[in-house]
KOLMI-219555 format. One record per residue (C-alpha): residue number from 1; x, y, z. Coordinates in steps of 0.05 Angstrom, whole numbers. Example, Ala and Ser with C-alpha at 12.3 -4.5 7.8 and 13.67 -1.06 7.14 Angstrom:
! residues 2
TORVEX seq      x      y      z
TORVEX   1    246    -90    156
TORVEX   2    273    -21    143
This chain:
! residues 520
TORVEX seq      x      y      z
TORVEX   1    606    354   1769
TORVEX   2    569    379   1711
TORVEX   3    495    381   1719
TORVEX   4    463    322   1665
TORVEX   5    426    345   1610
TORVEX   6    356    370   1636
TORVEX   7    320    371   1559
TORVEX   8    336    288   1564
TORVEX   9    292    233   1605
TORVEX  10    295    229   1675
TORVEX  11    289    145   1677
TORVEX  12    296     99   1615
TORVEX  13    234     86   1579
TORVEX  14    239     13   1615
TORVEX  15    224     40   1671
TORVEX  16    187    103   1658
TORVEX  17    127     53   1629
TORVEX  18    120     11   1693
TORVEX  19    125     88   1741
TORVEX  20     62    118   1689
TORVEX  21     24     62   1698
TORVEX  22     36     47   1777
TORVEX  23     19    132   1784
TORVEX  24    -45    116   1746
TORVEX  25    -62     63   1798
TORVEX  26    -36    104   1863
TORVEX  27    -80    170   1840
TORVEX  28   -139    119   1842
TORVEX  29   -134    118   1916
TORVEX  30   -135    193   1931
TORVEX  31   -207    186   1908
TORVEX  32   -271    166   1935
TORVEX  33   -273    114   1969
TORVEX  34   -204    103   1997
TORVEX  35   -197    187   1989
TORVEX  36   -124    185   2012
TORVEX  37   -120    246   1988
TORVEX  38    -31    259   2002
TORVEX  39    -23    198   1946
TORVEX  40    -50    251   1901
TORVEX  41     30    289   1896
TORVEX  42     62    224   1901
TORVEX  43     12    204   1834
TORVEX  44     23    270   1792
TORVEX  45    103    269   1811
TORVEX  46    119    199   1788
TORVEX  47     71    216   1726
TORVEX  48    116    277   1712
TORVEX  49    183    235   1726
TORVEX  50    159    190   1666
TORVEX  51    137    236   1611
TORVEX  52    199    290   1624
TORVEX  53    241    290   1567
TORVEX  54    206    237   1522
TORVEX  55    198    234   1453
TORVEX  56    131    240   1415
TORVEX  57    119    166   1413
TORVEX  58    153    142   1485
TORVEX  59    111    207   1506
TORVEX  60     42    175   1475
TORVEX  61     58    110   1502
TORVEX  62     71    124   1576
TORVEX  63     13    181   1573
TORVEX  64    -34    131   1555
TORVEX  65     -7     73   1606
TORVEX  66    -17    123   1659
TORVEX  67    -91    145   1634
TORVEX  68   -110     68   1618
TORVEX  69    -97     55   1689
TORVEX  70   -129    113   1733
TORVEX  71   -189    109   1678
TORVEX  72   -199     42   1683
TORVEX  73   -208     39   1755
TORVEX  74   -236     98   1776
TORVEX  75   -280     85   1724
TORVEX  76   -309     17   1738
TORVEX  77   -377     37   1767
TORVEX  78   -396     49   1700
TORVEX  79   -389    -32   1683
TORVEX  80   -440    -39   1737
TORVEX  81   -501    -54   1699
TORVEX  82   -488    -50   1633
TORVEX  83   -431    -94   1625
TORVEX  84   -354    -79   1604
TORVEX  85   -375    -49   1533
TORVEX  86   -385     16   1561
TORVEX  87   -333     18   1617
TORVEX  88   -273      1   1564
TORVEX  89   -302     51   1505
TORVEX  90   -309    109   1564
TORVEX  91   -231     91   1596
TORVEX  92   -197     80   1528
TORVEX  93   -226    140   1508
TORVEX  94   -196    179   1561
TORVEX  95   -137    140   1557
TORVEX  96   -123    171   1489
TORVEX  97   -139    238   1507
TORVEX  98    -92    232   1566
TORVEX  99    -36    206   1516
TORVEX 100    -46    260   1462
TORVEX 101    -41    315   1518
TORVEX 102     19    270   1540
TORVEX 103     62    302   1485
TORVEX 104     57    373   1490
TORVEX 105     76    374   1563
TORVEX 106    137    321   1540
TORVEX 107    154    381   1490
TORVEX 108    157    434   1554
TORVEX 109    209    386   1580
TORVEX 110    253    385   1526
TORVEX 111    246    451   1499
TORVEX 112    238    503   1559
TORVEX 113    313    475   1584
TORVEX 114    341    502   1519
TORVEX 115    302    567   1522
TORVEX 116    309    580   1594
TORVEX 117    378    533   1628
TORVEX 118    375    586   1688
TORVEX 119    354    586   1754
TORVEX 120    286    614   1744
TORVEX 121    278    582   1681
TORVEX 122    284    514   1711
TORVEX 123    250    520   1777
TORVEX 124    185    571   1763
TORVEX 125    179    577   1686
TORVEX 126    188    496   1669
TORVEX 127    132    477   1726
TORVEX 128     83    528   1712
TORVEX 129     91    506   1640
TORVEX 130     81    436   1656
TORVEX 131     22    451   1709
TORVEX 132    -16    498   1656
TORVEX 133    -13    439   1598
TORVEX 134    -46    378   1661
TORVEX 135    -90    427   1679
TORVEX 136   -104    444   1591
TORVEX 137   -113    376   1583
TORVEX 138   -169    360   1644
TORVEX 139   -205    421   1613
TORVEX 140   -208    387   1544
TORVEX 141   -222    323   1571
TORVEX 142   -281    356   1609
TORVEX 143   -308    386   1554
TORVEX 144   -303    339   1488
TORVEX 145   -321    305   1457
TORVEX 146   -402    310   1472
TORVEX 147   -389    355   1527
TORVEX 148   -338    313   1560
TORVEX 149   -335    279   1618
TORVEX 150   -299    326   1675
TORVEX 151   -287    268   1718
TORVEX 152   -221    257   1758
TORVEX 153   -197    323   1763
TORVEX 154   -131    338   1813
TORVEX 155   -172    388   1848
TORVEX 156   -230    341   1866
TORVEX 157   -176    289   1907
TORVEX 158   -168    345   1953
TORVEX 159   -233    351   1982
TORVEX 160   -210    322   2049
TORVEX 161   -147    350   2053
TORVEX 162   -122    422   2073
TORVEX 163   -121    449   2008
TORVEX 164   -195    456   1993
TORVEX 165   -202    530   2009
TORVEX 166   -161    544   1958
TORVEX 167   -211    522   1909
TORVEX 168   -248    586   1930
TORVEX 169   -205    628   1903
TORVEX 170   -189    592   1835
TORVEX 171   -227    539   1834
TORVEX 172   -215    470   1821
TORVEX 173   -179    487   1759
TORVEX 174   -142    528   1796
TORVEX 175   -128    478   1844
TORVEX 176   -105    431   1800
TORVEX 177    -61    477   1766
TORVEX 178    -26    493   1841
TORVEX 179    -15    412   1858
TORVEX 180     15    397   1789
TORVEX 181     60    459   1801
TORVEX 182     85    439   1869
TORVEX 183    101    373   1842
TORVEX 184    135    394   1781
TORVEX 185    173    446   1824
TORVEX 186    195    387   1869
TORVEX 187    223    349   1811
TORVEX 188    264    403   1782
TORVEX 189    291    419   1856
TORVEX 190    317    353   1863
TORVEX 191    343    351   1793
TORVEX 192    379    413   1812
TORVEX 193    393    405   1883
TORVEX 194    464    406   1915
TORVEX 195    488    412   1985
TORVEX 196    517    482   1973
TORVEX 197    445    510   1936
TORVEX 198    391    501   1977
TORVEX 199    354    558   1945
TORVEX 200    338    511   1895
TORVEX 201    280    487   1933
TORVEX 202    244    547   1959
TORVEX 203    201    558   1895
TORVEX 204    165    494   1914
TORVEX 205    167    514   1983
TORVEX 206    122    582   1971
TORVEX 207     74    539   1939
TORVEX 208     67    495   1992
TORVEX 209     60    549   2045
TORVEX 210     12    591   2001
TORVEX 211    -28    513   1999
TORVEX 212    -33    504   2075
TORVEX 213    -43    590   2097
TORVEX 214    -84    622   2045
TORVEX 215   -164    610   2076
TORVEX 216   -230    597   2047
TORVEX 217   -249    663   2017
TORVEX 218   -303    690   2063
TORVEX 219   -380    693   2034
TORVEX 220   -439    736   2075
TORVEX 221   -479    703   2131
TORVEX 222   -558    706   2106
TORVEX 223   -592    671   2154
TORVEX 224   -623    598   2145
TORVEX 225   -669    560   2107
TORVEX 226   -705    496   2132
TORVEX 227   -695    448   2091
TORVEX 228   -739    372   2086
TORVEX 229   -700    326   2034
TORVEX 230   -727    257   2021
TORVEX 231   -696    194   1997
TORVEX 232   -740    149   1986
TORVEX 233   -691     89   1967
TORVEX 234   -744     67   1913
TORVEX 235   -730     26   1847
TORVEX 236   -704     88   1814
TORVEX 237   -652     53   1771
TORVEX 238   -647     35   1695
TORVEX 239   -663    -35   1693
TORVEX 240   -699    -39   1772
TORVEX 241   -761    -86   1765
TORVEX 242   -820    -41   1790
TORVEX 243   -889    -26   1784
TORVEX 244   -920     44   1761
TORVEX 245   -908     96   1810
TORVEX 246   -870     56   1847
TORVEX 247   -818    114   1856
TORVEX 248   -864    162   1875
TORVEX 249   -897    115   1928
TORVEX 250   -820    107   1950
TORVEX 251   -811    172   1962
TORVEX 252   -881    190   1993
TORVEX 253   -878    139   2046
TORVEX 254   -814    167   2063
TORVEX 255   -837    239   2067
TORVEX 256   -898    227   2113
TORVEX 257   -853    232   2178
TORVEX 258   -844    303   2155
TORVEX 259   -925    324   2156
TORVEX 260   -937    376   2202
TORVEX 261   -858    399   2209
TORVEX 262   -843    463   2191
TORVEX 263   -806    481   2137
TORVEX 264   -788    524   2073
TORVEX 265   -787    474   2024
TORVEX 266   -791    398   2012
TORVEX 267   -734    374   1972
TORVEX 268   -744    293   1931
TORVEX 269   -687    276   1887
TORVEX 270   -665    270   1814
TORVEX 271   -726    219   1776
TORVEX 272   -764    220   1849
TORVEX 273   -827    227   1804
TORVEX 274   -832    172   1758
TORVEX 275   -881    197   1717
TORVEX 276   -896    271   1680
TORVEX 277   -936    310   1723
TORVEX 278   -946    367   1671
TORVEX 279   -989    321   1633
TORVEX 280  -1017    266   1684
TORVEX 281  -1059    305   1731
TORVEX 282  -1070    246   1783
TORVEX 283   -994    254   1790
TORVEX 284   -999    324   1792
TORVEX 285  -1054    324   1848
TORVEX 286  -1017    279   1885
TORVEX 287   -956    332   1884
TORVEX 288  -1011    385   1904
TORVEX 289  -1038    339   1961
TORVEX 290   -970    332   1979
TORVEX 291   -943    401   1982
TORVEX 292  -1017    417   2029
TORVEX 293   -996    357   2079
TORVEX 294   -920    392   2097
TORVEX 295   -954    468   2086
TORVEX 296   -890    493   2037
TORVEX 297   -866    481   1964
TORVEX 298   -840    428   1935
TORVEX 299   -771    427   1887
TORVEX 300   -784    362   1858
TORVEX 301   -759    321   1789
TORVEX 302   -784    285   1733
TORVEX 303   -772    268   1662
TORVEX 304   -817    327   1625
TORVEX 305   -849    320   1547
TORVEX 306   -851    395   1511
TORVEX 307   -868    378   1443
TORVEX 308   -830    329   1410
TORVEX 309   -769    334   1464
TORVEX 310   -751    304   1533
TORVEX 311   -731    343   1592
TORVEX 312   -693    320   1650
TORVEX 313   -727    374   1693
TORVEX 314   -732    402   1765
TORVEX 315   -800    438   1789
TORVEX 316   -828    473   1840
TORVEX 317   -899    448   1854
TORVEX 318   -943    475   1901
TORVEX 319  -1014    465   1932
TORVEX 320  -1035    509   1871
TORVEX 321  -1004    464   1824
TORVEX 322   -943    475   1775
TORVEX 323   -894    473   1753
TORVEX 324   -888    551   1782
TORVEX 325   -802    545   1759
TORVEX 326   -766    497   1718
TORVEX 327   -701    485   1703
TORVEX 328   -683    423   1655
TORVEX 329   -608    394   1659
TORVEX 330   -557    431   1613
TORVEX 331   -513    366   1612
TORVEX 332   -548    299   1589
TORVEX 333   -501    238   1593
TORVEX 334   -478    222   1523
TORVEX 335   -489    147   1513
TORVEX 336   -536    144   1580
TORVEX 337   -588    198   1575
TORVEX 338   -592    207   1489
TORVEX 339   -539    177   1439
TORVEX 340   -504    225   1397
TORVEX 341   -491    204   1331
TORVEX 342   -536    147   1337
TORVEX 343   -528    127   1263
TORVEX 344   -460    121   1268
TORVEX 345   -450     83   1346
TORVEX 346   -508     32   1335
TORVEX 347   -476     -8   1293
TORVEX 348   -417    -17   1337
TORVEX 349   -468    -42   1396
TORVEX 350   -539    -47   1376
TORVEX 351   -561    -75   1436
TORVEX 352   -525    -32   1481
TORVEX 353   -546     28   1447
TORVEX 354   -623     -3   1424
TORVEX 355   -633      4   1507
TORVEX 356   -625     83   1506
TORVEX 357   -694     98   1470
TORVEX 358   -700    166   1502
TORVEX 359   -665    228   1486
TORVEX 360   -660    276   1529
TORVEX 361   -644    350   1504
TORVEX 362   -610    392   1538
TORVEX 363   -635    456   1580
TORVEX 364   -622    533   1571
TORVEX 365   -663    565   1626
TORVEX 366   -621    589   1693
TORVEX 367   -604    544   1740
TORVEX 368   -633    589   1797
TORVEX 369   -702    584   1823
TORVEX 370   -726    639   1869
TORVEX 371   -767    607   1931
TORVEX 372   -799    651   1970
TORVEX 373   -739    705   1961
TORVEX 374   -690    648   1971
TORVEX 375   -641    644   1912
TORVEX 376   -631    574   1900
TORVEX 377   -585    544   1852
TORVEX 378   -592    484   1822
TORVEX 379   -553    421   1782
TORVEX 380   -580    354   1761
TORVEX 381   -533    295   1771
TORVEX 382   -468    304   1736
TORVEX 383   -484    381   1724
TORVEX 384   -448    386   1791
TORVEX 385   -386    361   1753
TORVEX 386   -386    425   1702
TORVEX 387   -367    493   1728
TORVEX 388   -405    535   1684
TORVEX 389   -477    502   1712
TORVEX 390   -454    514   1792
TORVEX 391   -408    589   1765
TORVEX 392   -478    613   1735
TORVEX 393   -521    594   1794
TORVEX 394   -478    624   1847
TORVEX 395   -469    684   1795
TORVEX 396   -543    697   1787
TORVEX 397   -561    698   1865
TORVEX 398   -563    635   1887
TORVEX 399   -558    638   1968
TORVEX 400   -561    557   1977
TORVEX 401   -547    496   1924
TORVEX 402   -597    442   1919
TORVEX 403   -568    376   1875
TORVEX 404   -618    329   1854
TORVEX 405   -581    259   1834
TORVEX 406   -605    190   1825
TORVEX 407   -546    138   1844
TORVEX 408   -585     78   1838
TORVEX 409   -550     59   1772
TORVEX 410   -492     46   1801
TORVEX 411   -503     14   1875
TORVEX 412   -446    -20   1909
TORVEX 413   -400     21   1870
TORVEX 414   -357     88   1889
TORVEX 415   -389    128   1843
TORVEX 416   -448    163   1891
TORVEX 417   -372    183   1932
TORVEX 418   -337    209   1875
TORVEX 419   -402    255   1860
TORVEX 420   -414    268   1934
TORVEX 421   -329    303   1930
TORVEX 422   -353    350   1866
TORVEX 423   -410    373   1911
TORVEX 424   -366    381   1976
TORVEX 425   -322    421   1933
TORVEX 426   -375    458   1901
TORVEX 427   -397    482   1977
TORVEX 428   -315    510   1984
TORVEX 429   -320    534   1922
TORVEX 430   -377    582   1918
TORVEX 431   -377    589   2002
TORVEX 432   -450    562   1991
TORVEX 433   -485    502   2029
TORVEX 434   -499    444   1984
TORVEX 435   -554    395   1993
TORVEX 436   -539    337   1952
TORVEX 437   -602    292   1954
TORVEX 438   -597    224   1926
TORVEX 439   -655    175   1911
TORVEX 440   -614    113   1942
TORVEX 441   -559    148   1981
TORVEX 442   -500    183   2000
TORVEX 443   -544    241   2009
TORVEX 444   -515    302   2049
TORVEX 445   -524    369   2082
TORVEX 446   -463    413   2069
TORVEX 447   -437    472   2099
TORVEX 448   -405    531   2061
TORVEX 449   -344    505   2089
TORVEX 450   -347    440   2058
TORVEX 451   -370    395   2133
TORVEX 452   -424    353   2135
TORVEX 453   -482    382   2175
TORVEX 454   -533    321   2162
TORVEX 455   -534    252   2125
TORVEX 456   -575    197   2107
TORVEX 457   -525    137   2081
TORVEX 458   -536     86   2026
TORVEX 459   -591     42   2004
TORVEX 460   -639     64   2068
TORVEX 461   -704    108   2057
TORVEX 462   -701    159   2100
TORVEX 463   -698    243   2114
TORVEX 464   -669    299   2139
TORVEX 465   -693    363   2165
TORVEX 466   -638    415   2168
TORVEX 467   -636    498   2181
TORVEX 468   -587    503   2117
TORVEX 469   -546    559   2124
TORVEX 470   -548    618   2061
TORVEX 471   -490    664   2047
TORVEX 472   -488    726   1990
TORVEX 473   -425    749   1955
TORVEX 474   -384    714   1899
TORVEX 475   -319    684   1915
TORVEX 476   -253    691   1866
TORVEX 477   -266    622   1842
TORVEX 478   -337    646   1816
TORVEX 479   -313    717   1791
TORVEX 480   -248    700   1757
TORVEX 481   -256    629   1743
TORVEX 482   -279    622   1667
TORVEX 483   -220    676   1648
TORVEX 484   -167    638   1695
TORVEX 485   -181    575   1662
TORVEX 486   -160    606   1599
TORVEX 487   -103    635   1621
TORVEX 488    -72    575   1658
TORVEX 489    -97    523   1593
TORVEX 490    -92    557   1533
TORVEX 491    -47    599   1561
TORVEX 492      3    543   1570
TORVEX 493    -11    513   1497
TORVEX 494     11    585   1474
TORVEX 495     72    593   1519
TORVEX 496     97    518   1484
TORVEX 497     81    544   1420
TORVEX 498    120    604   1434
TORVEX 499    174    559   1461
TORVEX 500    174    522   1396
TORVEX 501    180    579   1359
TORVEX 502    238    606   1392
TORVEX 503    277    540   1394
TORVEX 504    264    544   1320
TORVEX 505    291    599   1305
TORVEX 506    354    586   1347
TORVEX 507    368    518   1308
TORVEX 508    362    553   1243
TORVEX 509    405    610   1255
TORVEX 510    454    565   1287
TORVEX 511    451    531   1226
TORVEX 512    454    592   1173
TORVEX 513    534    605   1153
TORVEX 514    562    666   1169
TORVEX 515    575    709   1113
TORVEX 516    650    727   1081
TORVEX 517    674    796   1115
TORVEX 518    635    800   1169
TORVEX 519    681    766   1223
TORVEX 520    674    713   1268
């Protein structure tokens, strides 16, 4: 029987509409909190099964079907408090992206048949295609418009699975890339496979088997650090009722169980200060009182003033005052932390938008601080979700990662879960221990191998007091990571265009009459 025509859909656009949208829904549950993390290949395969073959338009429509509903759920914290406005702009918006980058891997489907109908073509070339263009698109959606929003990456769902360690040696990118392949590899197996070729499936096998052996790359034991982290549990949120200082009383009270430990350093959370203490010196000798009571420094933050501009900032303070370091957050959340474009959105919501009066601009310094010899690299919030802030850290010595987050925007939702997998992954990643310190909870000590080593769980003031283990040496993922994204994203968008340009060619000389005289 004659194999059907690979370059045509798999399933009728009937169905293929329903299958995008149910594989949006099922790749919800790989994530925080469910974190089924298998549903992940069952997600990206029915996904695949839908856009193969498609036209431009059938392409757009089930790309965006299948965007619309991962988006929109995995995506709900941020209806929390400030109503559905923001939630639908944020998931429509990604929605679209997810349907324009729809099309391109719908062309790899219908073109790379005609280019490449063989074995090899079919099994390797086809999937890697297809895997570089999902992983082309998560880069693009992570990085525009206004920085992007890097949320709901493949690689991420597989924090709890056995694949993780492979992030360490191309990073989540990287591990994106390699689930999207083994899924696309899958497909064309099937579409190929008959009793008398079994060969047709070991591509996807080796894939699979380089998944489950290949180990965390190894990193340099460097000893310990003991670390105090606070969370105070305080009214840290936007719209929280409170009364001045009432943060920093939060996380005081919560820190005096730690006077008279020993330790290296005294870690509070994202907005644990609630006031500047470079310019309000009763703040300021507080920190200093502070800092004398548990006999180390503290790596605190708080919204700075230099000049006419706002800072979301970390510090080191000290008994001697500060700040001795600073580092200020290279990503500020468009539309949360300063508006872009202001002139233009406000209109659309004034109210909405009328309630971000601060703008927040974003940092250049290095995201290392250097504690008593201790490298320690830093991110604020959702700078753990960009690879360039944790890459640079771990590239310019950092031996341990300290994240300072505030959650307390979005309590009873997922979304302190969702952050808590980016910094579980950032451990595996860079072979680094992680604290990620919240002001209302999850907050966790992680291990270089991505295990929990303390915890303090939602909406409870508490602390922890952990030796935090330090490592030296850069992993793959760290080394090779900025140039491997390039390779597997744009990469890909130049291997299609290539594809087109071949395919072109071959229809017009098809096309061009042969000449008198010259035979047949």
């Amino acid at each position: 029987m004659p194999l059907a025509d690979p370059s045509r859909p798999i399933v009728s656009l009937a169905i293929a509409a329903p299958l995008s949208t149910a594989a949006g829904l099922l790749l919800v549950l790989a994530y925080p909190a469910p974190a089924v993390w298998p549903l992940a290949f069952p997600a990206v395969a029915m996904a695949l099964v839908a856009l193969a073959g498609r036209r431009v338009w059938s392409a757009v429509l089930v790309g965006f079907l299948f965007g619309a509903a991962f988006f929109s759920v995995n995506l709900l914290f941020t209806a929390r408090y400030l109503g559905p406005i923001p939630w639908i702009a944020l998931s429509a918006l990604e929605a679209l992206l997810t349907a324009a980058f729809a099309v391109p891997i719908a062309l790899a489907y219908r073109w790379m048949p005609r280019i490449a109908p063989g074995r090899i073509g079919r099994l390797l070339v086809l999937p890697t295609l297809v895997a570089g263009l999902w992983t082309l698109r998560e880069q693009i959606v992570g990085s525009w418009p206004y920085g992007g929003f890097p949320w709901g990456r493949i690689g991420v769902s597989q924090v709890n699975g056995p694949f993780a360690e492979v992030a360490s040696w191309v990073g989540m990118s990287g591990l994106s890339f390699l689930v999207v392949l083994f899924c696309a590899m899958v497909i064309e197996s099937a579409r190929r496979w008959r009793p008398r070729r079994p060969l047709a499936a070991v591509p996807a096998l080796l894939v699979l088997v380089a998944l489950l052996v290949l180990p965390q790359f190894p990193t340099t034991d460097a000893g310990s650090t003991r670390v105090g982290a606070v969370q105070g549990n305080g009214p840290a949120g936007y719209f929280d009722e409170r009364a001045r200082n009432a943060v920093l009383n939060a996380q005081l009270a919560a820190s005096a169980p730690l006077f008279g430990e020993d330790m290296d350093v005294l870690l509070w959370p994202e907005g644990g200060v609630d006031s500047d203490p470079t310019s309000n010196r009763s703040t300021a000798a507080v920190l200093e009182e502070l800092a004398r009571r548990v006999d180390a420094p503290l790596l605190i933050s708080a919204v700075t003033e230099r000049g006419p501009r706002l800072y979301n900032s970390a510090l080191v303070w000290t008994v001697d005052g500060g700040p001795l370091q600073t580092y200020d957050k290279r990503n500020p959340v468009p539309f949360g932390e300063y508006v872009p474009d202001r002139a233009f959105w406000e209109p659309f919501a004034p109210d909405l938008i009328g309630l971000i009066g601060r703008e927040y601009t974003p940092g250049t310094a290095s995201p290392v601080f250097d504690l008593n010899g201790v490298g320690i690299g830093l991110a604020i919030c959702f700078d753990v979700i960009y690879d360039d802030v944790v890459w640079d850290g771990a590239a310019q010595g950092a031996e341990v990662f300290m994240f300072q987050t505030n959650n307390a925007d979005f309590r009873g939702t997922d979304e302190n879960l969702q952050q808590l997998a980016f910094a579980r992954m950032r451990a595996i990643e860079t072979g680094r221990s992680v604290v990620n310190l919240s002001t209302v909870g999850t907050s966790q000590v992680i291990a270089p191998d991505g295990s929990t080593l303390d915890e303090l769980p939602v909406d409870v003031a508490g602390h922890m007091l952990t030796d935090v283990p330090l490592r030296t040496g850069l992993t793959p993922a760290v080394v090779i990571g900025p140039a491997l994204k390039v390779v597997l994203g744009w990469g890909s968008l130049a291997g299609l265009v290539a594809a087109g340009g071949i395919l072109l060619v071959r229809v017009r000389t098809t096309k061009t009459p042969v000449p008198e005289g010259t035979g047949a």
